[in-house]
C-alpha positions in Angstrom: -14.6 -9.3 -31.3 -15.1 -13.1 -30.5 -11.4 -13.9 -31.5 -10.8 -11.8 -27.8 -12.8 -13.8 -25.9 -10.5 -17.1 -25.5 -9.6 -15.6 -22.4 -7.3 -18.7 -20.8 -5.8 -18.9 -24.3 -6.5 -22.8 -25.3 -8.0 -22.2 -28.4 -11.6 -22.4 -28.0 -14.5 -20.4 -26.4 -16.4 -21.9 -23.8 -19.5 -20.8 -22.5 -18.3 -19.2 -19.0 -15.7 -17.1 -21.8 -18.9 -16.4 -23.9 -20.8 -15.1 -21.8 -18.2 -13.1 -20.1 -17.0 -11.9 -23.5 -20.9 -10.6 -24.1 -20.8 -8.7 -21.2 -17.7 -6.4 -21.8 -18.9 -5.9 -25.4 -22.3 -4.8 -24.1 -20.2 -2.6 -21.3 -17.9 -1.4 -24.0 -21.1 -0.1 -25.7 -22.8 1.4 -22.8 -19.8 3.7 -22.0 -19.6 5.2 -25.8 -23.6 5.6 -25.9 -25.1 5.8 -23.0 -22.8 6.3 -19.7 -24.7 7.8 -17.5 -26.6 4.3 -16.8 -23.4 3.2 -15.9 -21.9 -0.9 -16.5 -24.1 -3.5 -16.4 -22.5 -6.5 -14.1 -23.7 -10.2 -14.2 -23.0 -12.9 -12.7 -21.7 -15.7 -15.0 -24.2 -18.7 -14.3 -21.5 -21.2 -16.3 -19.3 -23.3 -14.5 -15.5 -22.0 -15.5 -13.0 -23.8 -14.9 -10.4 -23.0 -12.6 -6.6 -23.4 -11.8 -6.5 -24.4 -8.5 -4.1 -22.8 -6.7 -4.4 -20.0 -9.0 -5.0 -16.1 -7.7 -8.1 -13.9 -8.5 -8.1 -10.5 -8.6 -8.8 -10.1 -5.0 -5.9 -12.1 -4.1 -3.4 -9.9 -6.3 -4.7 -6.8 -4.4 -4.6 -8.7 -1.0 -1.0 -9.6 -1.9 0.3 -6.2 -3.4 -1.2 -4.4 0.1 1.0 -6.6 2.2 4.1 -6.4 0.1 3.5 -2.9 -0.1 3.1 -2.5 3.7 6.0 -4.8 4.3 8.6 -2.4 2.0 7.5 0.9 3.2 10.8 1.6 4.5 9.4 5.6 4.9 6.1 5.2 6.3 4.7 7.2 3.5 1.8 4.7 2.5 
């Protein structure tokens, strides 16, 4: 599973990836064995690096409600 976790694809695994990585392997396991104590979350105490400029995930949803909003020729939603 560790080959997975280079997750900005540069070849090795830093600690921010790591930990990350260990997280949605334990999550992974949760929801086969025991689901009904639901995902664990945690914040990452590593620094990761960053693109700057780059989008999160909160700015791809930000960005698809507006041009979604924008194109609704219909008014359908």
């Amino acid at each position: 599973m560790i080959e997975y976790c280079d997750f900005n694809n540069d070849g090795t695994i830093e600690a921010c990836e790591a930990f990350d990585c260990i997280v949605i392997v334990e999550n992974q396991w949760r929801a086969e064995y025991c689901p009904e104590y639901g995902l664990l979350y945690c914040e990452n105490p590593f620094v990761c690096n960053v693109c700057e400029g780059a989008w999160n995930c909160d700015d791809i949803y930000y960005i698809s409600e507006e041009f979604l909003m924008a194109y609704d020729t219909n008014n359908d939603g």
